[in-house]
C-alpha positions in Angstrom: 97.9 85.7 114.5 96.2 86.4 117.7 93.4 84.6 119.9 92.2 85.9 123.1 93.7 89.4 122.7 97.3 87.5 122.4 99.7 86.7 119.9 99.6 83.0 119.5 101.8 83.0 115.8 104.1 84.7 113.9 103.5 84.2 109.9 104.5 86.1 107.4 102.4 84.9 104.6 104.9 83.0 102.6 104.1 79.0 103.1 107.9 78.5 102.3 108.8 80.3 105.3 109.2 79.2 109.1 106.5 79.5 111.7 106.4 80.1 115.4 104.2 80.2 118.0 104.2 82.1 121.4 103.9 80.4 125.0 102.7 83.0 127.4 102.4 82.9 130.9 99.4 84.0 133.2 100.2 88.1 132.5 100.6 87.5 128.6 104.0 88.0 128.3 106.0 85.8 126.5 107.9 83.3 127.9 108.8 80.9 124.5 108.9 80.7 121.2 109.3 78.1 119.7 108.4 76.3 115.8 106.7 73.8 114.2 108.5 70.6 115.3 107.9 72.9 119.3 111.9 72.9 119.7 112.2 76.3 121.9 113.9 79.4 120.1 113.8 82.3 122.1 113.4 82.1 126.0 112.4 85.2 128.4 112.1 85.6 131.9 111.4 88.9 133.4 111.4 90.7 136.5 107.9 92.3 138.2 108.0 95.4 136.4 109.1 93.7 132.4 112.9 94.0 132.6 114.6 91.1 130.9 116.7 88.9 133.1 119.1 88.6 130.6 121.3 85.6 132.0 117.7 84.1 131.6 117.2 85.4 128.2 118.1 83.9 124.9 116.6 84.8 121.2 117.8 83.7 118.1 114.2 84.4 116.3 113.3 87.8 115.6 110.4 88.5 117.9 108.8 92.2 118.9 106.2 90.7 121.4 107.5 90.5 125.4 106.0 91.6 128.4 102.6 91.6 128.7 102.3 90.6 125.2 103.0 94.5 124.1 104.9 94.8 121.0 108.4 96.4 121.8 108.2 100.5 121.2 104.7 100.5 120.6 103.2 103.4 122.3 100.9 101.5 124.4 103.3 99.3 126.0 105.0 100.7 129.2 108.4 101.5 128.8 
C-alpha cells in the first residue's frame, strides 16, 4: 500500500497473514519495518549514496523497498 508516492504497508491479501509497515526517513528510504504490535523487524541505515551499512543493518522480513523507497532491481532505482 502506498500514500504519498511511498510505501507505507506490505499486505499480501490473505487476512491470516502478517502485516508490516514502513518508517521512512526524510529521502523515502526505509529506515524500519516493523508489524502490527510496532515491534521493529528489519533495520537499515545507509550511507549518502544508498549503500547499506551493514553492521547497521538487520532483516529478518522479506522487504524489496530501501533507498529512496525504490524497490531493489527495479529499473528505475539507481544501482
Amino acid at each position: 500500500m502506498y500514500a504519498n508516492s511511498q510505501i507505507i504497508a506490505q499486505y499480501d491479501g490473505d487476512y491470516d497473514n502478517d502485516k508490516y509497515f514502513y518508517l521512512h526517513d526524510r529521502l523515502g528510504s526505509v529506515r524500519q519495518v516493523i508489524d502490527t504490535a510496532g515491534d521493529v523487524n528489519n533495520f537499515y541505515s545507509y550511507d549518502p549514496f544508498g549503500k547499506l551499512f551493514e553492521s547497521e543493518t538487520n532483516q529478518t522480513v522479506l522487504n524489496s523497498f530501501l533507498f529512496t523507497g525504490c524497490k531493489v532491481l527495479s529499473k528505475a532505482c539507481p544501482k
